[in-house]
C-alpha positions in Angstrom: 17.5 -19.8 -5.9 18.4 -17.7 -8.4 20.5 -14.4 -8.4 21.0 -11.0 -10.7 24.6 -10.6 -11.2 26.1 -7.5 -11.5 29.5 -6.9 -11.8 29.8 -10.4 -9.6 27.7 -8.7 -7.5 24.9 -10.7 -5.6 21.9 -9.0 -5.7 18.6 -11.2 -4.7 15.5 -9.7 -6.7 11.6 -10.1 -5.8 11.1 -13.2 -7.9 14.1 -14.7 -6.5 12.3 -14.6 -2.9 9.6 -17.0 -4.3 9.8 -20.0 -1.9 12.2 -22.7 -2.5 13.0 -25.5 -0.3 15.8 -27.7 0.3 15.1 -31.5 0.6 14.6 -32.7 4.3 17.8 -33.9 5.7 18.2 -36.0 9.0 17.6 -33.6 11.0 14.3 -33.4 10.3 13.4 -36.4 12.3 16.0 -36.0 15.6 15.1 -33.5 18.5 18.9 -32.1 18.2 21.2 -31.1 15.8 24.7 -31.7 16.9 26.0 -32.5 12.9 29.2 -32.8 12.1 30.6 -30.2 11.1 28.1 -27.7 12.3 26.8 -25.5 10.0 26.1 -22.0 10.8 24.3 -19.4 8.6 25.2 -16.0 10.1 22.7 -12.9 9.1 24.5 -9.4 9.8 22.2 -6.8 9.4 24.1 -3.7 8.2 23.5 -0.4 6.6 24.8 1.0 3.2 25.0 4.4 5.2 27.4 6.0 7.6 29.1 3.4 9.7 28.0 0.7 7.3 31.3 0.3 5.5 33.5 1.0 8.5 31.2 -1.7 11.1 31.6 -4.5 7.8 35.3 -3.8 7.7 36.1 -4.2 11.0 33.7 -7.4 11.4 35.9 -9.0 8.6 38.9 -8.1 10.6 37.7 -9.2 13.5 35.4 -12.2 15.0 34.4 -13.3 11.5 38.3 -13.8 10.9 38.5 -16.0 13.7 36.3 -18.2 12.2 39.9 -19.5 10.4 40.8 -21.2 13.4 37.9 -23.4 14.2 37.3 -27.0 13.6 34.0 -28.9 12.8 31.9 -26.5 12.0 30.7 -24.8 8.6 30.0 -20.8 8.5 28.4 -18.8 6.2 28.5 -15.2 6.5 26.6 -12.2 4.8 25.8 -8.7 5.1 22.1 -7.8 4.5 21.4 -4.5 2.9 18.5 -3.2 0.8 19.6 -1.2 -2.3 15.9 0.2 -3.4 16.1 3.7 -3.8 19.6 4.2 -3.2 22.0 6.9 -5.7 23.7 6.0 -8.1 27.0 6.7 -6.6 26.1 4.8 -3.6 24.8 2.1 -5.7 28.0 1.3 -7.3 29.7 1.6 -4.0 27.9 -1.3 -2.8 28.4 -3.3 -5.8 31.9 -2.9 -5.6 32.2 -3.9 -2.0 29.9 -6.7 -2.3 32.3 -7.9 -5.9 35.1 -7.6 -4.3 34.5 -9.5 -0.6 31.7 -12.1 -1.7 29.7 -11.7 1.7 26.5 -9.3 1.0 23.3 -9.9 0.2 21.7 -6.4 -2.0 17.8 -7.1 -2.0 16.6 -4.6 -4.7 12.7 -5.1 -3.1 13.1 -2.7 -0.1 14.7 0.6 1.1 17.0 0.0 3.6 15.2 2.5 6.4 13.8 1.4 10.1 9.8 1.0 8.9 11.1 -2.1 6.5 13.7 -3.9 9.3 10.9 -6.8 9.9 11.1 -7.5 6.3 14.7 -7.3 5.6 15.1 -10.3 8.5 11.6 -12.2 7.0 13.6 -12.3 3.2 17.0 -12.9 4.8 15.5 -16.3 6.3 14.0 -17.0 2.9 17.0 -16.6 1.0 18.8 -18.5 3.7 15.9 -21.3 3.8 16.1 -21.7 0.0 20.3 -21.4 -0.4 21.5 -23.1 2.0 21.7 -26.6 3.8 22.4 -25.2 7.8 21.7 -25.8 11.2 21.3 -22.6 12.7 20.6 -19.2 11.7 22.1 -16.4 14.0 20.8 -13.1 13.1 23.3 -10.2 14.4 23.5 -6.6 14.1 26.8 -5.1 12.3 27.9 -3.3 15.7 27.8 -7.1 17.8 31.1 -8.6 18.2 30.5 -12.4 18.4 33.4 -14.7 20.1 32.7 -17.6 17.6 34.5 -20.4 19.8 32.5 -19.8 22.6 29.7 -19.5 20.7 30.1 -22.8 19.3 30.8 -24.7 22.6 27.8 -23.3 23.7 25.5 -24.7 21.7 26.5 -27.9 21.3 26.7 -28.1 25.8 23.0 -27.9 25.4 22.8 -30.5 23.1 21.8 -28.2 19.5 17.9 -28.4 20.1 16.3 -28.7 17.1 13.4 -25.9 18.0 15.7 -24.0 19.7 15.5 -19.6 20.1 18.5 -18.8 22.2 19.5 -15.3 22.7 18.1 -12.6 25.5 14.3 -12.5 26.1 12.3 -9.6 26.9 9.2 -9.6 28.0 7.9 -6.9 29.4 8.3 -4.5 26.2 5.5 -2.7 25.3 4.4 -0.7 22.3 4.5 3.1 21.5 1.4 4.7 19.8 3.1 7.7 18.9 6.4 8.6 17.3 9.4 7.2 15.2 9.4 3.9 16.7 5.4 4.0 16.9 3.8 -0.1 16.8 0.7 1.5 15.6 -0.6 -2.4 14.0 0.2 -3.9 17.4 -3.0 -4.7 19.0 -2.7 -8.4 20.5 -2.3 -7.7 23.9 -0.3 -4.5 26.1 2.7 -5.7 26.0 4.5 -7.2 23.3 5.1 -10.8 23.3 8.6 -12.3 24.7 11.4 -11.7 21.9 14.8 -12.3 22.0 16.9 -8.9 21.7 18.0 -7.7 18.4 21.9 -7.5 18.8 21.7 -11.3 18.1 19.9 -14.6 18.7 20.1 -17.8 17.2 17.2 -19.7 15.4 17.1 -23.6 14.5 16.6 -24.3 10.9 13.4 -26.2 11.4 11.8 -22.8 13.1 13.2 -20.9 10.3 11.7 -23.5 8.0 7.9 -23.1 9.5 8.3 -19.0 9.7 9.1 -19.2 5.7 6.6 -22.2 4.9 3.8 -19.7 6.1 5.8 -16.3 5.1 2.8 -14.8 3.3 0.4 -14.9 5.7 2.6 -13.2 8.5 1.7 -9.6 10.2 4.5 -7.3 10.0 4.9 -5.1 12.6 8.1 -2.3 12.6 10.7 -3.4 15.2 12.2 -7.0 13.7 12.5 -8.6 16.9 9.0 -8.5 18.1 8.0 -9.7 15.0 10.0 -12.8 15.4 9.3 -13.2 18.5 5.2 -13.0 17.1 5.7 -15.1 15.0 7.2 -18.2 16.8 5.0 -17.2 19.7 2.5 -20.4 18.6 4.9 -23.0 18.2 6.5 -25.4 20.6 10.2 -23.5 20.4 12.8 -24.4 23.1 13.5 -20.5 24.3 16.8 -20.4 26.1 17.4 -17.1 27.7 21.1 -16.4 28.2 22.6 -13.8 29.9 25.7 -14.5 28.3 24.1 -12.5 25.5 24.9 -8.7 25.9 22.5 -7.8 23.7 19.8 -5.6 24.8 20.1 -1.8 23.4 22.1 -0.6 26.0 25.3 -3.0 26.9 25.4 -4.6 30.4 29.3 -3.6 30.4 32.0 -6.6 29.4 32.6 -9.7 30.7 34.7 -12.5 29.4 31.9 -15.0 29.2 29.8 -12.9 27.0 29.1 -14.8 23.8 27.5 -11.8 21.8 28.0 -8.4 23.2 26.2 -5.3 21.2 26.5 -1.7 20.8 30.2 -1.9 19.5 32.4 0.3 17.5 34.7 0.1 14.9 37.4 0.6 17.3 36.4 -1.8 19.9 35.9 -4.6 18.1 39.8 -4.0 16.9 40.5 -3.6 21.0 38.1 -6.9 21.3 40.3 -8.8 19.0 43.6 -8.3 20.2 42.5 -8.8 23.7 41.5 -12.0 22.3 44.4 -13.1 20.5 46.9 -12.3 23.2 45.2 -12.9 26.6 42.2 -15.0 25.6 40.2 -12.4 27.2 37.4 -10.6 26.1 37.6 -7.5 28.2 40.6 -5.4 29.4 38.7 -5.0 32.5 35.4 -6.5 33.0 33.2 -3.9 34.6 28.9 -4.2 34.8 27.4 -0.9 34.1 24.1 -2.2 33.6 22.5 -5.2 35.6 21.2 -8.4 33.7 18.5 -10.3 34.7 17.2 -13.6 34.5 14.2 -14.7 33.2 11.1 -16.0 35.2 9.3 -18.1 32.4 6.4 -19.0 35.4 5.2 -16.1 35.3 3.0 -13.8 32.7 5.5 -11.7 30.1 5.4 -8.7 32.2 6.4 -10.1 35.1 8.8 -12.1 33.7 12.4 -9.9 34.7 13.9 -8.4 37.6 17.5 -7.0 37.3 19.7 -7.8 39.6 23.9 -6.5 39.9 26.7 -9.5 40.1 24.6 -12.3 38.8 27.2 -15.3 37.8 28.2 -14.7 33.9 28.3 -18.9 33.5 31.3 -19.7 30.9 
């Protein structure tokens, strides 16, 4: 894939979004992925607004930093931001920031407001798809603090499915006809389709791989992660709903098991990391302020999820 460089600035253009494909590896022909090392293509949704800068910062400070102490597995990381439209003061601050740390992606095709989220994930797989030799994508918001290692022991415990969409499912979500967050295009069924949450999940090369094969003939619809979720809804995907994921719009609280936890600041991911680093502990107290639930894949979508307090974070 090619890139516009600006000031060493990466910026990925329209024509640059035109499919390209890596040759089939393996992988292609096993039903898991455990490689050696394990390559990981983190997507980090950010803004080049308000806490933007501050949320990036403190990312590279924190959980992303602690990628330095990992063994056998590979991690890319980068910032996603759409620069259509944008001032030319603000411009040039994001081509600074993106020269000087190496880790954004600026598309120029989109503005970076809610109504274009669904297609600032769909090019993020593409340029992943076509740049990059991984095994799983894991698509994060800029205010979700990840703990990498347990992360990483995660997924290879279940083996690394090779179809695998792992985060925390929703199903019982259902669209609004009226409003900001209006789903005006949605008109499939009542309720949306199961999606994982948006504060992260983690997709499989191989599904990423058949959503980009047929990019071009994909509905759109305004919230990201119900389009994902859409999308993969015909394929034979391995959904692993995982509590461990705190990652629905409102946080469950803190517990040390929590892989992904969402709906972070600046300042707690700093608290996040030093708890971390000096008591291998996620949480100066864990606490549950909202209840979790576990996932009933038996039963139709909207019946799928009853919360319940004190159910077992597994490490």
């Amino acid at each position: 894939m090619r890139y516009v460089t600006v000031n060493s600035a990466q910026v990925v253009t329209k024509q640059d979004l035109s499919l390209s494909r890596l040759p089939a590896t393996s992988a292609d022909n096993k039903e898991t992925v455990c490689n050696t090392p394990l390559k990981l293509t983190f997507i980090i949704l950010s803004s080049p607004f308000g806490t933007g800068a501050p949320r990036r910062a403190a990312i590279r400070r924190t959980w992303l930093n602690l990628y330095n102490g990992l063994t056998g597995v590979k991690i890319v990381a980068k910032f996603v931001i759409g620069i259509r439209g944008l001032a030319k003061e603000n411009l040039a601050v994001m081509m600074d920031e993106s020269s000087t740390y190496k880790d954004m992606l600026l598309f120029d095709n989109f503005q970076d407001i809610y109504d274009n989220l669904s297609l600032k994930v769909l090019y993020s797989f593409i340029w992943a798809h076509g740049d990059h030799d991984f095994d799983y994508l894991i698509k994060v918001d800029d205010d979700s603090f990840v703990q990498l290692d347990r992360f990483v022991t995660a997924l290879k415990n279940m083996n690394c499915p090779k179809l695998l969409y792992w985060g925390y499912f929703n199903g019982r979500g259902f669209p609004n006809y009226a409003g900001k967050w209006a789903e005006k295009q949605w008109t499939l069924c009542p309720h949306f389709l199961p999606y994982a949450m948006g504060g992260g999940y983690v997709l499989s090369w191989k599904l990423i791989d058949l959503i980009t094969s047929i990019n071009d003939s994909l509905a759109v619809y305004k919230n990201e992660d119900v389009t994902v979720g859409a999308w993969l809804a015909p394929f034979r995907v391995h959904r692993v709903h995982d509590i461990r994921f705190n990652t629905e719009g409102h946080s469950h609280g803190c517990n040390n098991n929590y892989i992904i936890t969402h709906k972070e600041k600046a300042v707690t991911f700093i608290q996040k990391l030093k708890s971390v680093s000096t008591n291998r502990t996620l949480c100066q107290v864990e606490r549950e302020v909202k209840p979790a639930y576990l996932y009933n894949w038996q039963v139709p979508p909207p019946l799928c999820c009853k919360r319940e307090y004190g159910i077992p974070i597994p490490k």
